[in-house]
N, C-alpha and C positions, 0 to 999 in steps of 0.2 A: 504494500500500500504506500503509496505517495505520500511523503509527508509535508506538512503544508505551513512553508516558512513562514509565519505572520510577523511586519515590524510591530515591536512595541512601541518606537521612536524614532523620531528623526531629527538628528541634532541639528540647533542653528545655526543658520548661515554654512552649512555643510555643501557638498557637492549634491547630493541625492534632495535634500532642500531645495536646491535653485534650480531644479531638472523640475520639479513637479513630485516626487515621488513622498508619500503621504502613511503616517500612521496606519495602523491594520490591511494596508497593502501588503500581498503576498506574493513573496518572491516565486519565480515559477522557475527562469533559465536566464543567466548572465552569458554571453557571446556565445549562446547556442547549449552551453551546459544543462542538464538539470541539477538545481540545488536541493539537494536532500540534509545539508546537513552544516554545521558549522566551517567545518576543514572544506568542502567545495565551496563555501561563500568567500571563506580567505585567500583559498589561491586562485579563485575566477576574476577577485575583484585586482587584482596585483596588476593586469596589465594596464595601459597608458585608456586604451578604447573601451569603453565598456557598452557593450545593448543590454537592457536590461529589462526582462518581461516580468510584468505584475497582473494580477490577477485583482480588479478591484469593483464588488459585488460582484455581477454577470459581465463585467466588461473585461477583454484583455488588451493593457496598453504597455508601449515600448517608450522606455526613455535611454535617450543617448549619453553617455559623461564623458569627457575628454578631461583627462586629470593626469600629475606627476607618475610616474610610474612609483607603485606601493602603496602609495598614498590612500589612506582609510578613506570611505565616499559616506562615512555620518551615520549609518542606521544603528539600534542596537535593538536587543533580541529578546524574550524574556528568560532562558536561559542562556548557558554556555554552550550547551548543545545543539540547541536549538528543536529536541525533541526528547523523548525519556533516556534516561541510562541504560543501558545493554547489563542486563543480569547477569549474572556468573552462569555457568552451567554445569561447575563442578561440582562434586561434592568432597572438597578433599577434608585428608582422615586428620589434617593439622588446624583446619580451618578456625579462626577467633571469634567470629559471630557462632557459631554452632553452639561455642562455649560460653555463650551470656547468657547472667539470670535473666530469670522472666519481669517481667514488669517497668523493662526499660521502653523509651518513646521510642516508635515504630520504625525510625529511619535509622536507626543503630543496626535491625535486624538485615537489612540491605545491602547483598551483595553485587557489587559492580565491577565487569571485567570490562571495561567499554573502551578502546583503544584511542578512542577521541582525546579521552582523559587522560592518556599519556601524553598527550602531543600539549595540552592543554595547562595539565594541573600536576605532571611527573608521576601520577599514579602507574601502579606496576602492570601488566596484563595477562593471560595465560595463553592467550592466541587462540584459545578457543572457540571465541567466537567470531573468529574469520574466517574468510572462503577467499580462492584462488585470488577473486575481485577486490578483494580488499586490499591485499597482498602488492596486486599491483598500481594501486591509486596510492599507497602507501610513498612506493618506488617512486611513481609519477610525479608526484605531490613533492617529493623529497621530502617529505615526514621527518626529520631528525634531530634527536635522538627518539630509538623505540625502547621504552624500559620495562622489560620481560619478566614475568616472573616463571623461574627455568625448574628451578628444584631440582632436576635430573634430567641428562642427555640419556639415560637407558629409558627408551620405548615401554619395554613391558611395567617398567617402575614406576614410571609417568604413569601409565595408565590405574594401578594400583594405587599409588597416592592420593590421584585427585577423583579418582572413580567415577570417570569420564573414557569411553572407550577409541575417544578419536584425539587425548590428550597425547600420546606418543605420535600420532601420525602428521600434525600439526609442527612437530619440532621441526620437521622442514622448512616451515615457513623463517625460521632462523639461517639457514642458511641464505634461501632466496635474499631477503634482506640482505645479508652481509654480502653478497654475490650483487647487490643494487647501490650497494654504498652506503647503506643507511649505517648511520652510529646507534650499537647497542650497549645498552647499561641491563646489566643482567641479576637478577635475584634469587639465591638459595637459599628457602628454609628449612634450616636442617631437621631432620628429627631424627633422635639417639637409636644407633643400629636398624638405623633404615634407610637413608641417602646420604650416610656420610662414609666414613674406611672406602674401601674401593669405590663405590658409587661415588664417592665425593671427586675423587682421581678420575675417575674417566670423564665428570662433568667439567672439572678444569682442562685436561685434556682438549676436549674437544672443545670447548668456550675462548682457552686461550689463541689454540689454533685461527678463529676468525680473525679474518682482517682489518674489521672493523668493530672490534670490540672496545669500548672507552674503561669500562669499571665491570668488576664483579663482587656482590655483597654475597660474607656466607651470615645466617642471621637463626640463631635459637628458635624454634617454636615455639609461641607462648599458651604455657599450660595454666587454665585456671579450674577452678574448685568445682567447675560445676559442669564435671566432663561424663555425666550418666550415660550409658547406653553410648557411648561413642567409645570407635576406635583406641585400646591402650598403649596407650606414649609416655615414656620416662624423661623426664627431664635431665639436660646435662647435667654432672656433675665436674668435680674437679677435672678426674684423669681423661673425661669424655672431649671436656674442651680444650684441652691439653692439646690432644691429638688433631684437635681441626684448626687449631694455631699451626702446629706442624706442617700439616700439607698446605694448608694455604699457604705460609710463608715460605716453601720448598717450590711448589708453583710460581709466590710472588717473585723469586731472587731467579729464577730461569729465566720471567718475560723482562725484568731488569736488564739482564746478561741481552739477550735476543731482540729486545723491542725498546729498549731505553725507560720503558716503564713498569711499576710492579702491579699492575691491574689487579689483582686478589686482595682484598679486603676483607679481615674477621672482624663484624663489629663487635663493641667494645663489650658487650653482654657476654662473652667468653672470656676477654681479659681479665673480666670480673671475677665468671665463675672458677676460672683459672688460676688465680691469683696472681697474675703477673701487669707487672709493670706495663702501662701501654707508650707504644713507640712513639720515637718523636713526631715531630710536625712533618719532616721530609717524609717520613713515611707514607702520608695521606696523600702526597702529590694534589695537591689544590682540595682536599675533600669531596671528592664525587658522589659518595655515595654519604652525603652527610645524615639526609632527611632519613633516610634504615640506620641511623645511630653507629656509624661506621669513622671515627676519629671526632668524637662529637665532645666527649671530654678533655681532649687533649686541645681541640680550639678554643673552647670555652678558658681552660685556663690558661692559654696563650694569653686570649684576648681579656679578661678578667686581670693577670698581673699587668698585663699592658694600659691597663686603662688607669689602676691603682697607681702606678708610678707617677699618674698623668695628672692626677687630680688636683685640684686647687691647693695650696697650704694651708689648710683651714682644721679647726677641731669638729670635730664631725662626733656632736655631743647627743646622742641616740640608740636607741633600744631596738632590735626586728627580731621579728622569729621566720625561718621560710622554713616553708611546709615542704618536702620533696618526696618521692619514692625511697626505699628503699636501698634499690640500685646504686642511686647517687649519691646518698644522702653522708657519707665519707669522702668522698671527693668533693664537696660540697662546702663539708665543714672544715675540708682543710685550706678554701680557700679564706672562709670566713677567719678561720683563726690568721692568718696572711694579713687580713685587711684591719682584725683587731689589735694585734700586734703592732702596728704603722700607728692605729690612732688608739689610743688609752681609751677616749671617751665613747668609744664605739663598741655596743655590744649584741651579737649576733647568737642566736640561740637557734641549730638547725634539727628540722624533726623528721624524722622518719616517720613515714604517714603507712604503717599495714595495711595492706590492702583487703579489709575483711569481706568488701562486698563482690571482688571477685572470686577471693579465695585463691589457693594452689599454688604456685611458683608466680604467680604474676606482683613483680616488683620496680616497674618502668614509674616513672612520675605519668607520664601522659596517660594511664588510668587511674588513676587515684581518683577517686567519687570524691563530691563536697561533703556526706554524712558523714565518710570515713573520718574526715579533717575535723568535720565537728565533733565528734564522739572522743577523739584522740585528745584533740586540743582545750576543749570544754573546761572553764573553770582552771587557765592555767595563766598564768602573768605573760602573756604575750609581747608586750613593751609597747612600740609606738605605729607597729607595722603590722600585719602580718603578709609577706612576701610568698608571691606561687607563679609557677612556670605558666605562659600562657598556651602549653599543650594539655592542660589539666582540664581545658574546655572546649567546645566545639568552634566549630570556624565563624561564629556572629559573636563568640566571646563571651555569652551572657551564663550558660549552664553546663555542668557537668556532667559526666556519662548519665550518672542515677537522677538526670534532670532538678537536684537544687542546683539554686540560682547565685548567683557571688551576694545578691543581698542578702538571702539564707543566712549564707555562712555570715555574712558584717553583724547581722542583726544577733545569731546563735552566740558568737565569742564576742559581740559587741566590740568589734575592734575594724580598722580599717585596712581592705585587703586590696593590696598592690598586686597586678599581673604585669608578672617581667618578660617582655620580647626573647627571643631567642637569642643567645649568646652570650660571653661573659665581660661584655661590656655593661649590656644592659642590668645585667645582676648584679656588677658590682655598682655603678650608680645608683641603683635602687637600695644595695645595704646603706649607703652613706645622706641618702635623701635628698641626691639632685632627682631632679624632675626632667 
């Protein structure tokens, strides 16, 4: 079925403006195309000539635009997509919505493999919901980067992971891409004695091989408490992440040697469970795979002592508590202690927030519920702040997984709660209470 571009708007004094072209006008074909979608609106409208057929009530009109070559021509959408998300169709046995309680808002429950979204919003994809067509509008398009989520280059493992039977047969479409020049950023979630030891080796294997590979993230599966009736998975331990530091970094120091770069990435969730020290900053090569937690603490306190050094000479005469996971919550405090150390009148109290409402190995700040923070925090001298990462909330910033709201929490500990930006810039100016 045709889907049916409607504008939501048309900006002023725009190109599409001075042509005639009008609100709830529906895009039908730009220089002959049909527009089904965001990615054909973008690269139909790139050239310098545009004809552009609209559909407005029973009438069909053409307007012509002569513009800059790239140059935006003003409409906007009412989504990104400009039609619904493309549903997952896997059922893989690692899956994290599988694994949430019940009684969270409905859009939690939602899963989205839509390939749009990669090109879009850096979401990961499975390729599963492509066909040959897609494949090559992709190429066409120059789409790039495409960021895959691979888990395994074995066929029959793929198919068994994600319990999807056309999940193995799809992994071609990784070659065709890197055979088109598209740049891939690729994703492995690992799960203990099921796509790591060997399977993990033939996935580097053949991943490093491509030509056009940019990054590869190997990333834990996250186990939480409420894994009934589903597939059983162990979570890493010491000696388990031990070993996927190993072959990654056996892989990374070859494509070093060969390719001048070390493309394999263990994010930092093995460092942890490993106990070891995470690598310098050369190591990340610009941080690629930052947003999958792949050298995310080691930027952070780059930029954190970088920022400290920086700050005004001032007494920075103040009380914060920050709320974090688990995960962090050591790395965290050893920056705090760093920054109270500098200033006397500075004092930072960092909490480790349990995660009771998902239960199980899940230790990340970016699920941490607002009730958990309240229950934890309740009735404790929190001082002048209370400071939290702004992955603790959904993307409008107002609620947390378990849907309380940040007033909840202000109103619950009666205290004032600061969401810090991403980075350790931003964290340490919010310890010290620049704005």
């Amino acid at each position: 079925m045709k889907i049916l571009v409607k504008i939501l708007s048309v900006e002023k004094k725009s190109y599409a403006e001075k042509v005639g072209i009008l609100k709830d006008d529906i895009i039908v074909t730009i220089n002959g195309n049909v527009i089904n979608d965001v990615l054909d609106y973008r690269f139909y409208i790139m050239d310098s000539t545009l004809k552009i057929e609209v559909k407005r009530e029973d009438k069909t009109l053409y307007f012509v635009i002569e513009k800059e070559e790239y140059d935006d021509i003003g409409l906007l959408f009412s989504t990104y997509l400009m039609d619904e998300k493309k549903r997952c169709r896997n059922n893989c046995i690692f899956c994290f919505i599988d694994q949430n309680p019940k009684g969270m808002r409905e859009t939690v429950y939602f899963k989205d493999d839509d390939e749009r979204l990669s090109f879009l919003m850096g979401n990961y994809v499975t390729l599963t919901n492509l066909k040959d067509t897609d494949i090559e509008r992709i190429i066409k398009m120059r789409i790039s980067p495409v960021n895959i989520s691979v888990h395994t280059t074995d066929c029959e493992l793929r198919v068994m992971m994600m319990r999807n039977r056309f999940a193995g047969d799809c992994l071609k479409y990784i070659k065709q891409l890197d055979e088109g020049g598209i740049t891939i950023n690729a994703q492995l979630v690992l799960c203990k004695g099921i796509n790591d030891g060997k399977y993990l080796e033939k996935s580097l294997t053949d991943l490093t091989n491509l030509q056009n590979i940019d990054s590869i993230a190997l990333v834990p599966c996250g186990l939480t408490g409420h894994r009934e009736g589903l597939y059983p998975l162990e979570p890493f331990d010491k000696e388990s992440a031990e070993k996927v530091i190993e072959i990654a970094n056996k892989y990374g120091d070859i494509c070093l040697i060969e390719k001048g770069r070390r493309l394999v990435y263990p994010s930092d969730e093995f460092y942890l469970l490993a106990n070891r020290e995470l690598p310098d900053e050369d190591f990340y090569e610009g941080y690629p795979q930052l947003e999958n937690g792949v050298g995310m603490i080691r930027s952070d306190t780059v930029e954190f002592l970088e920022c400290l050094e920086n700050l005004p000479a001032l007494e920075y005469n103040r009380k914060v508590t920050v709320a974090t996971g688990v995960a962090a919550a050591d790395f965290i405090a050893q920056l705090a202690k760093t920054a109270t150390e500098k200033y006397k009148n500075l004092a930072v109290e960092v909490v480790a927030i349990r995660n009771d409402f998902f239960g199980g190995h899940v230790t990340v700040s970016g699920l941490v519920t607002g009730g958990d923070i309240i229950a934890q925090l309740k009735g404790k001298d929190l001082g002048d702040e209370l400071l939290i990462p702004e992955n603790m909330l959904r993307a409008e910033g107002d609620l947390f997984l378990d849907n309380v709201s940040l007033e909840d929490v202000e109103k619950a500990l009666n205290i004032k709660v600061r969401v810090t930006e991403k980075g350790g810039y931003e964290l340490c100016e919010a310890m010290v209470g620049i704005e």
